[in-house]
KERO-635607 format. One record per residue (C-alpha): residue number from 0; residue in one letter; x, y, z. Coordinates in nm, 3 decimals. Example, Ala and Ser with C-alpha at 12.3 -4.5 7.8 and 13.67 -1.06 7.14 Angstrom:
% residues 2
0; a; 1.230; -0.450; 0.780
1; s; 1.367; -0.106; 0.714
This chain:
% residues 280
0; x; 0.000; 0.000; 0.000
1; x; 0.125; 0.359; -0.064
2; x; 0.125; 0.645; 0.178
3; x; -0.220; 0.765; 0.015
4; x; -0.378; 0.352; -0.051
5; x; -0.254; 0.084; -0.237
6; x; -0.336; 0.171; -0.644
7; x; -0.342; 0.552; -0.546
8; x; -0.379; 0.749; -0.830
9; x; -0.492; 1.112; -0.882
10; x; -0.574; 1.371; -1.204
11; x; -0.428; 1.702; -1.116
12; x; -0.627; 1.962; -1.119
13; x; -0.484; 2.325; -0.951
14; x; -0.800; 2.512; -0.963
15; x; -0.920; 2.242; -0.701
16; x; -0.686; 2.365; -0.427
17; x; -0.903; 2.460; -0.104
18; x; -1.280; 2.267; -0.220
19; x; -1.375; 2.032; 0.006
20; x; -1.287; 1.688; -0.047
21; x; -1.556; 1.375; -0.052
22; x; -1.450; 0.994; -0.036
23; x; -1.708; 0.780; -0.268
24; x; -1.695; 0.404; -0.201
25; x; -1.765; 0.248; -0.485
26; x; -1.678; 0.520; -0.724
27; x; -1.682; 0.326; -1.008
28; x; -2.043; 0.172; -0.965
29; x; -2.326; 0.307; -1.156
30; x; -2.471; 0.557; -0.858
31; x; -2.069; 0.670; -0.813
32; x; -2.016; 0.748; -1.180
33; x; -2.373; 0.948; -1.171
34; x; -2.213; 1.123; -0.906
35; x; -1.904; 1.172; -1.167
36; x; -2.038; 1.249; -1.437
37; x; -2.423; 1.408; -1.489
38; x; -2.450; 1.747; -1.482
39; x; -2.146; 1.824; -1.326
40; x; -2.146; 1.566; -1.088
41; x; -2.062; 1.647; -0.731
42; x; -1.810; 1.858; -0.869
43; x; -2.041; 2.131; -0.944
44; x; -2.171; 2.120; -0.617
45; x; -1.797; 2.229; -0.516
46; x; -1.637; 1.892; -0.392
47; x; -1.319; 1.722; -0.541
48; x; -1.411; 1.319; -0.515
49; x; -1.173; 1.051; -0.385
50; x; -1.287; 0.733; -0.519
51; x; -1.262; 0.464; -0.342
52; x; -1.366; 0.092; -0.560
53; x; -1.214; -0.268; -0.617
54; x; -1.295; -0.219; -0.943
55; x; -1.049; 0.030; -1.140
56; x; -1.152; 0.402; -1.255
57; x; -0.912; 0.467; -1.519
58; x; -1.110; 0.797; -1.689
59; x; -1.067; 0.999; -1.366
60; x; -1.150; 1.367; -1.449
61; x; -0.932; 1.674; -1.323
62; x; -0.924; 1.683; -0.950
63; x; -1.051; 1.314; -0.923
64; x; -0.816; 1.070; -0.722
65; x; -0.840; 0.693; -0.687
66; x; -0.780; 0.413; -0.452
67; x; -0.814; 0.084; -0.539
68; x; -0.964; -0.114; -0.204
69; x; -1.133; -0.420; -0.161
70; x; -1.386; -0.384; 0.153
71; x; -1.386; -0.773; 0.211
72; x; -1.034; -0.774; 0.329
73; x; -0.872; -0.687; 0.669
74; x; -0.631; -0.477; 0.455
75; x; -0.889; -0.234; 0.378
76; x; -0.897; -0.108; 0.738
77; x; -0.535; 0.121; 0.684
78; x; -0.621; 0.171; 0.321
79; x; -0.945; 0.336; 0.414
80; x; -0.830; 0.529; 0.710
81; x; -0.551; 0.699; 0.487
82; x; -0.781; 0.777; 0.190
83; x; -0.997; 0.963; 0.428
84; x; -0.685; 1.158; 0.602
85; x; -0.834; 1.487; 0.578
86; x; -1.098; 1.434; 0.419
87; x; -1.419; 1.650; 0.475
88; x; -1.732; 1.382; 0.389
89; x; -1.779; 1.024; 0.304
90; x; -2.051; 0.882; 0.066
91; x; -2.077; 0.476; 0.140
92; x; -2.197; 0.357; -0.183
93; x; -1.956; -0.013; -0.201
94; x; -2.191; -0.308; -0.175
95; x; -2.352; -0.612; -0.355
96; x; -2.663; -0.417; -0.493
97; x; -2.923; -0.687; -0.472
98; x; -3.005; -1.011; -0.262
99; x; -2.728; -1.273; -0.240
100; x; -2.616; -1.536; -0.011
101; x; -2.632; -1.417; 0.388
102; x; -2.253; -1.489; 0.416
103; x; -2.130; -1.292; 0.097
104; x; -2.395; -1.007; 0.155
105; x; -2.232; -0.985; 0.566
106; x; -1.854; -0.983; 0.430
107; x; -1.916; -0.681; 0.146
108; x; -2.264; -0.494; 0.310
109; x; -2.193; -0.537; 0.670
110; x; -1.838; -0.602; 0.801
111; x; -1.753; -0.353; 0.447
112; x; -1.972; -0.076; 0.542
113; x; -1.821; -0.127; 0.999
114; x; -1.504; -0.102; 0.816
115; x; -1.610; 0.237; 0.640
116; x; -1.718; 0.390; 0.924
117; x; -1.472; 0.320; 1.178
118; x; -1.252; 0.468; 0.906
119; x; -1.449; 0.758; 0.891
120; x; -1.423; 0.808; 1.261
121; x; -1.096; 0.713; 1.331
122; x; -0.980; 0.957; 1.034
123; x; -1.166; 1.286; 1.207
124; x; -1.446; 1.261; 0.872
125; x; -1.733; 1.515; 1.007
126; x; -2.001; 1.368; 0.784
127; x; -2.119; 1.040; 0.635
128; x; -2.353; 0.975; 0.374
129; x; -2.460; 0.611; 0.358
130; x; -2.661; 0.439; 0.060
131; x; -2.898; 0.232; 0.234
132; x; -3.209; 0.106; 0.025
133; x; -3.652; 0.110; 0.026
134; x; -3.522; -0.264; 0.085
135; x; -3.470; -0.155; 0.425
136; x; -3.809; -0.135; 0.470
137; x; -3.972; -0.372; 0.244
138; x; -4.243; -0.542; 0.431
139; x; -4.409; -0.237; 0.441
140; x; -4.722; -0.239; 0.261
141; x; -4.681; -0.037; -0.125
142; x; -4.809; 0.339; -0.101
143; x; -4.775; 0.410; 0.298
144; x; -4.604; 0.648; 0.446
145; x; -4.340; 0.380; 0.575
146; x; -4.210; 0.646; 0.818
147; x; -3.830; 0.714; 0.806
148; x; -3.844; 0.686; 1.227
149; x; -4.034; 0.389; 1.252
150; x; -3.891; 0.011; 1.293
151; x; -3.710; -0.149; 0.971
152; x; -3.887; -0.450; 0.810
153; x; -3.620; -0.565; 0.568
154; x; -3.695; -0.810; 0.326
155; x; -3.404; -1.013; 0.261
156; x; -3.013; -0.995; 0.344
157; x; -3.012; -0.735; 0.107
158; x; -3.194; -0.475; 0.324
159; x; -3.086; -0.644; 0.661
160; x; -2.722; -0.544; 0.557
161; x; -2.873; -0.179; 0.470
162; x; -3.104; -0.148; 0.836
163; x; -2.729; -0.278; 1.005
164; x; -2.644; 0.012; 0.810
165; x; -2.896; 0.293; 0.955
166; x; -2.811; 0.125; 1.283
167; x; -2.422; 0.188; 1.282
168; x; -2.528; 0.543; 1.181
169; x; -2.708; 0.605; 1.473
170; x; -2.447; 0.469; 1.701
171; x; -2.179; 0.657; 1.525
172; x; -2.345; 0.997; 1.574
173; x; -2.478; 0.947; 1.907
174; x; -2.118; 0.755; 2.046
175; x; -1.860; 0.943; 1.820
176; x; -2.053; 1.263; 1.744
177; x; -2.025; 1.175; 1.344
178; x; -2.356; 1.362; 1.108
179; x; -2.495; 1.127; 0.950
180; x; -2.729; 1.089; 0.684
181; x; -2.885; 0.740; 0.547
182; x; -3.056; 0.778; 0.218
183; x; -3.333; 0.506; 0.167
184; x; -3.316; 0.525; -0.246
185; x; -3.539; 0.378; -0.458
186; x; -3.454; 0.277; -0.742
187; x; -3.176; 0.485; -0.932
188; x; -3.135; 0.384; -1.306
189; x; -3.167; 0.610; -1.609
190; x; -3.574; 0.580; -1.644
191; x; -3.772; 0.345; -1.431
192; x; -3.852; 0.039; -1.595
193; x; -4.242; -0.052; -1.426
194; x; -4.522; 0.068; -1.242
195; x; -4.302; 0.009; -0.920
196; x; -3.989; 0.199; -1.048
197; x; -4.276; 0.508; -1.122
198; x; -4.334; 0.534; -0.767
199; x; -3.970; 0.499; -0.665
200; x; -3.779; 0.614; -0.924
201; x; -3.455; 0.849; -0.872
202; x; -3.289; 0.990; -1.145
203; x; -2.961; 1.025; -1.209
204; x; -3.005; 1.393; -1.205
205; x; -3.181; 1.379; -0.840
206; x; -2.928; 1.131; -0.739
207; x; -2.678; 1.404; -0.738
208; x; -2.868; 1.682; -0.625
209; x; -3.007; 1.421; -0.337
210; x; -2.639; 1.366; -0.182
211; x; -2.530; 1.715; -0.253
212; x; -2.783; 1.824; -0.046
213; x; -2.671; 1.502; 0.224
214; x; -2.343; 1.650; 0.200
215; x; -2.423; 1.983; 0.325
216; x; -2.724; 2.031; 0.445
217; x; -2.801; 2.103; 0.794
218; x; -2.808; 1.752; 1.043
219; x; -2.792; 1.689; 1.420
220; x; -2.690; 1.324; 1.456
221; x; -2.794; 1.043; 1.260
222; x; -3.107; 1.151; 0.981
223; x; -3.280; 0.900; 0.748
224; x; -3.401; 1.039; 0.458
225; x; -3.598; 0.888; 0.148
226; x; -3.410; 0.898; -0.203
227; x; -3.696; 0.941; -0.475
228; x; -3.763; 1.232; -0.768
229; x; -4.011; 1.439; -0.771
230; x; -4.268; 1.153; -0.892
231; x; -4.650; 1.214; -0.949
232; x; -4.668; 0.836; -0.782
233; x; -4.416; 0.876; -0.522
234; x; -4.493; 0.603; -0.211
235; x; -4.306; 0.856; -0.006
236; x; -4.305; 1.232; 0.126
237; x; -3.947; 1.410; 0.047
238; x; -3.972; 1.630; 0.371
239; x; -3.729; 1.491; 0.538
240; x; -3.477; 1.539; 0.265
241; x; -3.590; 1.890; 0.133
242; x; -3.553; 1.959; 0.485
243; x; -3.120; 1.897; 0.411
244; x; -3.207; 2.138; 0.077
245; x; -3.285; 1.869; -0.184
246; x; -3.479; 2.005; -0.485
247; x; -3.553; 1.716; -0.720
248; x; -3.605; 1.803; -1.061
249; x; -3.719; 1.514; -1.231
250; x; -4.077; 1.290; -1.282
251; x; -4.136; 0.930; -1.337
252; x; -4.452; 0.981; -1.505
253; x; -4.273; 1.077; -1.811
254; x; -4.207; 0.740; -1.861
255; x; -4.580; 0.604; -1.778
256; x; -4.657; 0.521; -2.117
257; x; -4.335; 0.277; -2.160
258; x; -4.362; 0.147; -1.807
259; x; -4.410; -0.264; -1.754
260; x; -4.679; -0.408; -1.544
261; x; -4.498; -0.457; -1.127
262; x; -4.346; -0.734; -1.056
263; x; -4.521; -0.985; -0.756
264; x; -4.565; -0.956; -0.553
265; x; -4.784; -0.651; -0.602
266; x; -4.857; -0.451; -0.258
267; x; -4.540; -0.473; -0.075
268; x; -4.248; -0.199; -0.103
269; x; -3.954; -0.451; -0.127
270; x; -4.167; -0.637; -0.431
271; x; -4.008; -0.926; -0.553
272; x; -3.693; -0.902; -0.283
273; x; -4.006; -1.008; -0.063
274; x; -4.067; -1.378; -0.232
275; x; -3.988; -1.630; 0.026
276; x; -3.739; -1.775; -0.214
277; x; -3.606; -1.451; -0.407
278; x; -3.346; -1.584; -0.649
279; x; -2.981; -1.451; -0.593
């Protein structure tokens, strides 16, 4: 490992000097290369992005740095702790993204994402901005309020790993004084693909206004917030997270007319991550 990560690498850019810097796990996943690349990116917002991944970023714009680390491994634990030396914000984005095998989904989602945070904290980090899921919350019957302070009901390993998640958050900020903010997000591809995605769809656009706003918007301790556009549909109110200053731009219901029927089973938020048997 090198003084800044093993794989360290970094595009130079000297008009960056004195922004605020951001660690991304998982920069070079789909959400971290929305928060890259559309409209500006997180750069626009004023932050220069670490990126932290297993997976290489080899088109790293000015002022973006990498550091290739692999959250499964006990080696991770110094890599992570000197990526974040001096670093102003984390966003915890490094997972398996769907439902998988309880041991795999505990090494990546939940001894990863301890391994993140007890970076963050042993590094100094004054904010954290974890990707946790609707899957969170699953069991909760489609189009209720599913409050952000009532109990979890994940529905699968998938969403346990992300409630773990909340949990550590609140321990974090309440035990080692970290601001936190867990964003519950829907479902964040280009265009939603069925009557479920209409009602949680996040665009790419929201997704970086949505942790922009995570980033610097006011908190006191841990906050769980709801990641969703502005969608005629939506299963959820945004108070909570235009309450940090998110403004989301963008509507499912342009997409209506090319929207597929939901997948079963119908009436539950977590849909089909809440079959009994949900394939991996």
């Amino acid at each position: 490992m090198s003084q800044n990560g093993q794989g360290a690498r970094d595009a130079r850019d000297p008009q960056g000097a004195g922004r605020p810097t951001v660690v991304v796990t998982g920069g070079a996943g789909h959400i971290g290369t929305y928060l890259r690349t559309v409209d500006g990116g997180l750069a626009a917002h004023g932050w220069q992005l670490h990126l932290v991944d297993a997976t290489p970023a080899d088109d790293l714009a000015p002022g973006e740095r990498f550091t290739a680390v692999d959250l499964t491994t006990p080696e991770a634990d110094a890599c992570l702790e000197a990526a974040m030396a001096g670093a102003d914000a984390v966003v915890h984005l490094a997972a398996i993204p769907s439902e998988d095998d309880f041991w795999a989904i505990r090494q990546a989602n939940i001894d990863g994402t301890f391994r993140v945070f007890d970076a963050a904290r042993r590094a100094g980090v004054r904010r954290l901005v974890f990707a946790s899921s609707n899957h969170a919350v699953g069991f909760y019957p489609a189009g209720d309020p599913a409050p952000v302070g009532g109990p979890v009901r994940p529905d699968g390993y998938y969403g346990l790993s992300k409630a773990f998640g909340e949990a550590l958050g609140s321990l974090y900020a309440d035990k080692y004084g970290l601001e936190v903010v867990s964003l519950r997000i829907g479902a964040c591809f280009g265009r939603p693909g069925d009557e479920r995605g209409l009602a949680i769809w996040l665009s790419p656009g929201d997704a970086v206004r949505l942790v922009a706003a995570a980033l610097s918007g006011p908190v006191d301790g841990h906050t769980v917030v709801y990641g969703i556009s502005a969608n005629t549909r939506a299963w959820w109110d945004l108070d909570a997270a235009r309450a940090l200053g998110y403004d989301p731009q963008d509507d499912s219901e342009v997409y209506a007319d090319q929207a597929g029927p939901a997948a079963e089973p119908a009436g539950l938020v977590g849909g089909p991550f809440a079959l009994e048997h949900h394939p991996a």
